[in-house]
TILUMDREN-610291 format. One line per field, with one value per residue: y, z, x of N, C-alpha, C in turn. Coordinates in pm, whole numbers, plus 50000, padded with zeros to 5 digits. Layout:
<rs>
n_yy: Y:...
n_zz: Z:...
n_xx: X:...
ca_yy: Y:...
ca_zz: Z:...
ca_xx: X:...
c_yy: Y:...
c_zz: Z:...
c_xx: X:...
</rs>
This chain:
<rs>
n_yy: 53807:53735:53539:53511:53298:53208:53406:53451:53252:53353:53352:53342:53188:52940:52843:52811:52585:52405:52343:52207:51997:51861:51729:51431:51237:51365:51344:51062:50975:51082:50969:50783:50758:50834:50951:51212:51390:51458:51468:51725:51905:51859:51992:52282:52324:52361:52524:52766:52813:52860:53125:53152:53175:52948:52717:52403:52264:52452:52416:52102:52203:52318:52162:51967:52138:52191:51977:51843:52015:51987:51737:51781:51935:51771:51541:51702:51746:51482:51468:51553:51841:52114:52364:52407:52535:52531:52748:52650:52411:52236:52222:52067:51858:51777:51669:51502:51303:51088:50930:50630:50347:50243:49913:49611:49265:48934:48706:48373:48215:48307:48543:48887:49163:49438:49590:49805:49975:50153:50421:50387:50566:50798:50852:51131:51268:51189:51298:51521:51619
n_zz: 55990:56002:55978:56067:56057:56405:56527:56777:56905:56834:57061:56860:56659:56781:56866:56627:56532:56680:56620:56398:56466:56636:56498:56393:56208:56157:56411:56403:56207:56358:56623:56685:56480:56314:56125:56050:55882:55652:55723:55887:55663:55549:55762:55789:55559:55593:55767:55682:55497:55662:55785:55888:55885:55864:55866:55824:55998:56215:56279:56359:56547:56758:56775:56911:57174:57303:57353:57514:57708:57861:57924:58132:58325:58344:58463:58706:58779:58881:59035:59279:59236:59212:59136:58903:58582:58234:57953:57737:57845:57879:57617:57480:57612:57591:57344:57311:57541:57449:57290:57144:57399:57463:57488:57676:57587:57651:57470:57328:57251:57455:57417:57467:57309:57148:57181:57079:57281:57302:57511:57582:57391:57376:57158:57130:57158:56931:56731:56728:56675
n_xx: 88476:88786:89046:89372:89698:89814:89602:89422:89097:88808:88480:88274:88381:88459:88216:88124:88307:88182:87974:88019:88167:87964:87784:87681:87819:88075:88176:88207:88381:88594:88638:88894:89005:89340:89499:89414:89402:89260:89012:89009:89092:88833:88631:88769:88679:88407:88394:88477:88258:88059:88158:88427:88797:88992:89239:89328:89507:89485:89189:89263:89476:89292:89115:89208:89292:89067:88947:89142:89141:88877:88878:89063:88879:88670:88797:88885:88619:88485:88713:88606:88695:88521:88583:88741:88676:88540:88488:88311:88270:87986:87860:88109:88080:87849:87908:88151:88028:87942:88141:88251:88353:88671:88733:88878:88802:88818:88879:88792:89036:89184:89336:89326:89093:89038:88695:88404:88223:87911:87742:87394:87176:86929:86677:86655:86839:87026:86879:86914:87145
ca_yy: 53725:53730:53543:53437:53227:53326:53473:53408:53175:53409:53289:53283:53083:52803:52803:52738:52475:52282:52287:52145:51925:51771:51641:51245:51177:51379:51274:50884:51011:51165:50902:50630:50840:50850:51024:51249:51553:51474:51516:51856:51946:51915:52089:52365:52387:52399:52666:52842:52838:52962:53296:53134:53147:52883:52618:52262:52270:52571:52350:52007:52240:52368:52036:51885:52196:52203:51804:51846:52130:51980:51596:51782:51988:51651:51518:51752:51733:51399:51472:51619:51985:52155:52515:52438:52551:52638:52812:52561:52246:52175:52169:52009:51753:51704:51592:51375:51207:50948:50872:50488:50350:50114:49769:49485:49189:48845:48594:48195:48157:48324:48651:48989:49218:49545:49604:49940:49972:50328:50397:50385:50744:50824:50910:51236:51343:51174:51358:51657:51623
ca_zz: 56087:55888:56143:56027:56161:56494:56601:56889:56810:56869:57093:56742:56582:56832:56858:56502:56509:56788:56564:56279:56590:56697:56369:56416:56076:56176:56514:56430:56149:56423:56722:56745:56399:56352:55972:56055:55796:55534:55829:55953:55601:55567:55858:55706:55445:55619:55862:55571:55449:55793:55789:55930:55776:55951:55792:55864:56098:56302:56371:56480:56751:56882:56825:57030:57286:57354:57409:57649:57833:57863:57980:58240:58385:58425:58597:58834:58870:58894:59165:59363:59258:59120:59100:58769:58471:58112:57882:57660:57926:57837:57471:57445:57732:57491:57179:57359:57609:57352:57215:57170:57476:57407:57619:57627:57578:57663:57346:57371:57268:57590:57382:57455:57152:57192:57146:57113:57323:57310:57586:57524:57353:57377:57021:57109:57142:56806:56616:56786:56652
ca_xx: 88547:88905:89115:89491:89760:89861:89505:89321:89022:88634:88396:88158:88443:88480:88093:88125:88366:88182:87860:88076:88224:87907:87726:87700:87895:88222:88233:88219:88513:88707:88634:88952:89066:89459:89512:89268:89428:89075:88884:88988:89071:88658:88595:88774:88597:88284:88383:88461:88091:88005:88207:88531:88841:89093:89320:89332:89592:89436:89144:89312:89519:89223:88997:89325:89306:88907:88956:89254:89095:88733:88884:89096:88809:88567:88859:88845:88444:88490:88748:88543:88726:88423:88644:88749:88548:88602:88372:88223:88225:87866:87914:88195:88021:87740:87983:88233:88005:87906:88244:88244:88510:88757:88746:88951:88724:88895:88832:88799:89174:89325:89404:89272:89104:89027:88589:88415:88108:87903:87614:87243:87166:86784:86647:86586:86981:87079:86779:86897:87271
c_yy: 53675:53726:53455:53392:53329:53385:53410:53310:53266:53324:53199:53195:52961:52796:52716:52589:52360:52227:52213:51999:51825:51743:51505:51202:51235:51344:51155:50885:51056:51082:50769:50662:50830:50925:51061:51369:51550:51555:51670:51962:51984:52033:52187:52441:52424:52502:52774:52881:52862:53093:53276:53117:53120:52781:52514:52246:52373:52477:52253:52101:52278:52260:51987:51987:52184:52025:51806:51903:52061:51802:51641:51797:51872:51581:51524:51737:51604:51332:51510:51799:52065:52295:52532:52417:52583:52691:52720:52408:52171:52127:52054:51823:51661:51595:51461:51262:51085:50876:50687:50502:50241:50022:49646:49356:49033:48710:48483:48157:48233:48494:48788:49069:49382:49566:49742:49932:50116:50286:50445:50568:50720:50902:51081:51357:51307:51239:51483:51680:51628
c_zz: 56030:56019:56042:56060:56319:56617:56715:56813:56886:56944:56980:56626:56645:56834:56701:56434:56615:56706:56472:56344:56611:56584:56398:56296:56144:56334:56498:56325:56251:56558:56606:56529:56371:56272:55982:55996:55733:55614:55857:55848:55524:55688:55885:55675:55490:55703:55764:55510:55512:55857:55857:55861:55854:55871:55849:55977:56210:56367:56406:56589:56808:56887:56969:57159:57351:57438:57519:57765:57870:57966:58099:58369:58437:58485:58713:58887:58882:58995:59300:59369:59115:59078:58976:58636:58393:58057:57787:57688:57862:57709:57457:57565:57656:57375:57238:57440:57571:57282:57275:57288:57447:57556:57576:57665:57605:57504:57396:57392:57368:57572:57430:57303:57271:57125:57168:57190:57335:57393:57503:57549:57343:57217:57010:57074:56973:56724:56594:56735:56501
c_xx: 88679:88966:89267:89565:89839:89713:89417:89162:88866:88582:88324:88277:88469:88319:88059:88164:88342:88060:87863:88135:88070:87808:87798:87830:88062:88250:88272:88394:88671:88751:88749:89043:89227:89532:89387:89267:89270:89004:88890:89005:88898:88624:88646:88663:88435:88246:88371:88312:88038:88102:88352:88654:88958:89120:89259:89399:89549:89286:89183:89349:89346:89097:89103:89262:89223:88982:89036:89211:88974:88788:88971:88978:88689:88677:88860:88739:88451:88574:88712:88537:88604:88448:88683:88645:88649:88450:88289:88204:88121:87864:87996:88131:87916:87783:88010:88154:87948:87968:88234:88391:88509:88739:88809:88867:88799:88815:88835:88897:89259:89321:89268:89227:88991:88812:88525:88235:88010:87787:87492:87236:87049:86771:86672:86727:87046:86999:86785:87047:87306
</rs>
């Protein structure tokens, strides 16, 4: 699977990089994130040890692209336009739909602060991640 800059990304290489994607530890690394080179420089290296051979920079774009493409498409299902699909919706549905969301919480002294709240996950999905 010898893929170099430039190349299209495999089905069995984004499968790869969603399974490296949805481990609890690098998601919570990657959720709310901002210097997130370490991070994708790991997840590299770990594609690498699963037959992939992509830089650092080759997966952010396509962590960025999946993410872009996957939050338009529940848009739409969420618009009611259920015509748009991509190929790894579900996946990518499974990772993200547990990302802590940001809320602005009002404090005693007047001021707003930003709090992270994540929904109730059933054991059976975190044991499974």
């Amino acid at each position: 699977m010898e893929s170099g800059a430039g190349k299209h990304w495999t089905e069995e290489e984004v499968k790869a990089l969603l399974s490296v994607w949805s481990e609890k530890n690098i998601r919570k690394q990657l959720h709310g994130t901002l210097r997130n080179k370490g991070i994708f420089i790991y997840i590299a290296k770990r594609l690498q040890e699963l037959g992939v051979c992509r830089d650092w920079k080759q997966c952010r774009a396509k962590y960025k692209n999946l993410k872009y493409e996957y939050r338009t498409v529940k848009y739409a299902h969420n618009s009611g336009d259920v015509t748009k699909t991509m190929k790894f919706f579900h996946d990518l549905d499974a990772i993200l739909r547990y990302e802590p969301v940001t809320q602005l919480a009002a404090e005693e002294n007047g001021r707003c602060s930003a709090t992270e709240t994540q929904p109730n996950t059933s054991p059976t999905t975190d044991s499974t991640q």
